[in-house]
C-alpha positions, -999 to +999 in steps of 0.1 A: -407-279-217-372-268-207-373-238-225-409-228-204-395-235-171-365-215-180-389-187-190-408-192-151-376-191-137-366-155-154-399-142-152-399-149-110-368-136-100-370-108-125-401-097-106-390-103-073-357-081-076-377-055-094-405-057-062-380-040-045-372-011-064-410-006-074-419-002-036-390+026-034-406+044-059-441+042-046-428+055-015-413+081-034-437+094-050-466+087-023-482+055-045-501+038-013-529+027-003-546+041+024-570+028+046-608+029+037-634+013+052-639-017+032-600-028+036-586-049+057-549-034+062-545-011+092-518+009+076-511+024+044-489+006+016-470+012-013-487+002-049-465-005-078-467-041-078-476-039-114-441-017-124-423-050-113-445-077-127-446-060-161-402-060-156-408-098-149-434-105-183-412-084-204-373-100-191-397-135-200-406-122-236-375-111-241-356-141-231-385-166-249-379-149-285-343-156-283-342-192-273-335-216-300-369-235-301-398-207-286-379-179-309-382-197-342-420-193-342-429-166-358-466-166-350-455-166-313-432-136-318-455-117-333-483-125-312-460-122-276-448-088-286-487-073-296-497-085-260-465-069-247-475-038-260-509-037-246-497-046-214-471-016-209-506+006-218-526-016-194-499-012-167-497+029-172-530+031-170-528+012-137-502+034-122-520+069-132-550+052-113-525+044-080-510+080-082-543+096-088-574+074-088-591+075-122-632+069-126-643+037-137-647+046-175-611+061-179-599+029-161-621+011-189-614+030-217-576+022-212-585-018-211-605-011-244-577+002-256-552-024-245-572-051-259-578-038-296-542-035-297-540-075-294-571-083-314-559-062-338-527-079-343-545-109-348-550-118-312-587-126-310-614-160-313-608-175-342-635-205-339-654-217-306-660-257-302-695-269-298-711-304-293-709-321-324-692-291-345-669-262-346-677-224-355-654-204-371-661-169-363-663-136-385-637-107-381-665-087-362-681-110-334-641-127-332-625-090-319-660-081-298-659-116-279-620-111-271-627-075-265-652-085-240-639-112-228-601-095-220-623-063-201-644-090-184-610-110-173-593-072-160-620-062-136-628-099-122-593-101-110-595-066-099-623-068-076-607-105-065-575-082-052-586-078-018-567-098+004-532-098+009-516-124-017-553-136-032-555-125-069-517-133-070-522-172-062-553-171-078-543-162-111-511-185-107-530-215-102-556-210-128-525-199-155-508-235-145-540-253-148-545-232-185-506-238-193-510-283-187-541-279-208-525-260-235-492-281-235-509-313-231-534-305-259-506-295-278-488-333-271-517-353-273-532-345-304-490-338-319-494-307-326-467-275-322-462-276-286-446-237-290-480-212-285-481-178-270-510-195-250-480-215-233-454-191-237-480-161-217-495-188-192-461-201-180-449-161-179-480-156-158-471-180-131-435-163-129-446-131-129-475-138-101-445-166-080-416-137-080-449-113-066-456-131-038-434-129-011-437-092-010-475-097-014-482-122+011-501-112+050-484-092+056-478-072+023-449-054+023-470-040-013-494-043-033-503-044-071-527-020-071-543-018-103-513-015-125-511-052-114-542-066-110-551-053-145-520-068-160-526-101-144-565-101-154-554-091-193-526-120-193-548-148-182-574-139-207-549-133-237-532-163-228-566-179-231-581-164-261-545-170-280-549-206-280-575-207-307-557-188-332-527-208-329-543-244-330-563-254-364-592-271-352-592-294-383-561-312-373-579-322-331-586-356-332-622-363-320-618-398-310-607-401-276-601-369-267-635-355-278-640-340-243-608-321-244-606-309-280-641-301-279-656-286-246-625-277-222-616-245-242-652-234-233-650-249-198-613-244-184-619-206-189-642-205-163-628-231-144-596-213-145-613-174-134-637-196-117-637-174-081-631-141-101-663-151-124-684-155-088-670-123-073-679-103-104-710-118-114-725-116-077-712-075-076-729-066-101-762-083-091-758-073-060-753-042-065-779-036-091-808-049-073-796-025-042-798+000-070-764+011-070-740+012-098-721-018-103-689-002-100-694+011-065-677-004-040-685-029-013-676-050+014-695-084+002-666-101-018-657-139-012-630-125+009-650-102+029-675-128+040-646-159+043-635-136+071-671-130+084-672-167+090-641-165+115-612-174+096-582-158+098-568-131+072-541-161+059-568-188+065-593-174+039-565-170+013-559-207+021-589-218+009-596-196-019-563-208-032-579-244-026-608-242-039-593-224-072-568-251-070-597-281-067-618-264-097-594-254-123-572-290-122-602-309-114-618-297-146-585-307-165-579-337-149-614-343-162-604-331-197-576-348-203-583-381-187-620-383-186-613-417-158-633-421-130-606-412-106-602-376-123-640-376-110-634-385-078-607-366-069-626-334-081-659-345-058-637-351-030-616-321-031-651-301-034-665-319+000-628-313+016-629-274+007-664-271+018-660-285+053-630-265+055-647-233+044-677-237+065-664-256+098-671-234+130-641-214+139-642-184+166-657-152+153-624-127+149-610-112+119-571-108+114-565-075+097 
């Protein structure tokens, strides 16, 4: 455990430090955003937030892969340096798109690209848990469920980046709740606590912690999709990684059926569970308006949190709470399954929806 807070430490102030010289060179190069309709800044500002997250991910690599425990796996080097790969393509692709706004299908053919590099490299689903059974998957449908799943991850945090400091905490909070899962999975059952599932979830929270003061109202940057993309394909390969580093044979079903059998289908959802609504109501949204689903709006979660009067920090407040209440609920649920891990969830739910919906006066901080 020392060793992963060592690598959160690095990865944060490696980021933060490199924030600063990543905004000199948006400036420089005229990386901003400027303001369209559908935004909620009232005056442009510099991208490049992914440039100095990927310097965080890769000091965290880096520095992981030496250490005396994490480095003398050599599954989780191998693995770690795959996904490091496909990020610096992600992250490119990202910054082409800041400097010169790429369609939809380049911006997707780049996280194709990105993601066979991983499942290629081994990567991918290996087996899925199922009531009562486990299925191991064949080389085929294992790489076009990561595939899909990695592309799927990408663009549900990018449309979630809308709001100064959102997709940031967002994906923090769902990589912690992922990272207790995966380490207390790893303890419970006694099995090697070292993953790249840890090693990339712990790295994610760094990366997205060491972001954040330049990110939150008001942004001094943003990520831009450089960032947003890189965050999106982290949390998923972090995800996905877990199955091909934990035999299923060896997860006890006694006690801890719930946990070694339904959370890794659950906690992913739990985890993107805000990105998952955003995404899945643009495209049906957007599809029965009979536009294409990649055309923007101005219907998000955060669009309408400020419709209902709260303020621009406000409604990142509570979609940081409710991503907090459903991704460590649903662990809490997983690990412990006690009647308090129930409670707690329902209660947090009830507290998060009176706060969401209380009556506040109709004005939107921009």
């Amino acid at each position: 455990m020392r060793e992963y807070l060592l690598v959160l430490l690095v990865a944060a102030g490696v980021t933060y430090v490199a924030a600063s010289l990543a905004r000199r060179l948006a400036f420089r190069y005229q990386a901003v955003a400027l303001v369209r309709d559908r935004d909620v800044h009232t005056k442009p500002i510099p991208y490049f937030g992914g440039i100095a997250m990927l310097a965080g991910i890769t000091a965290a690599l880096i520095l992981a892969t030496n250490l005396p425990w994490l480095g003398r796996f050599e599954l989780v080097q191998r693995d770690a340096w795959a996904v490091f790969w496909a990020c610096v393509l992600i992250v490119t692709v990202g910054v082409v798109d800041d400097l010169f706004e790429l369609g939809a299908m380049a911006k997707m053919s780049g996280q194709v690209l990105a993601a066979g590099i991983v499942v290629l490299n081994g990567v991918k689903f290996y087996w899925i848990p199922l009531p009562g059974r486990i299925i191991s998957l064949d080389d085929v449908s294992a790489i076009a469920l990561a595939v899909f799943v990695i592309v799927f991850c990408v663009n549900a945090i990018n449309l979630m980046d809308g709001l100064d400091g959102l997709a940031a905490g967002v994906v923090a909070i769902g990589a912690a709740a992922f990272f207790w899962y995966a380490y207390q999975l790893s303890y419970e059952q006694e099995l090697v606590r070292a993953t790249t599932s840890s090693l990339l979830a712990v790295g994610l929270v760094g990366i997205c912690v060491g972001f954040l003061p330049h990110n939150v109202h008001r942004a001094r940057m943003f990520m831009g999709d450089s960032g947003s993309m890189l965050l999106g394909f982290l949390l998923a390969t972090s995800m996905i990684s877990l199955t091909g580093q934990l035999d299923p044979s060896l997860i006890d079903p006694g006690e801890a059926a719930f946990t070694s059998a339904y959370l890794p289908l659950i906690l992913p959802v739990a985890a993107m569970a805000l990105p998952f609504i955003d995404l899945v109501s643009a495209y049906v949204r957007r599809t029965l308006a009979g536009r294409l689903f990649f055309q923007a709006d101005k219907q998000h979660l955060h669009h309408r949190m400020l419709r209902l009067g709260h303020s621009h920090g406000a409604a990142v407040a509570l979609l940081w709470l409710w991503s907090a209440i459903i991704a460590f609920g649903v662990v809490g649920i997983g690990i412990s399954d006690a009647w308090w891990a129930y409670t707690a969830l329902g209660a947090g739910l009830v507290i998060a929806t009176v706060l969401t919906f209380r009556k506040r006066p109709g004005r939107v901080d921009a």
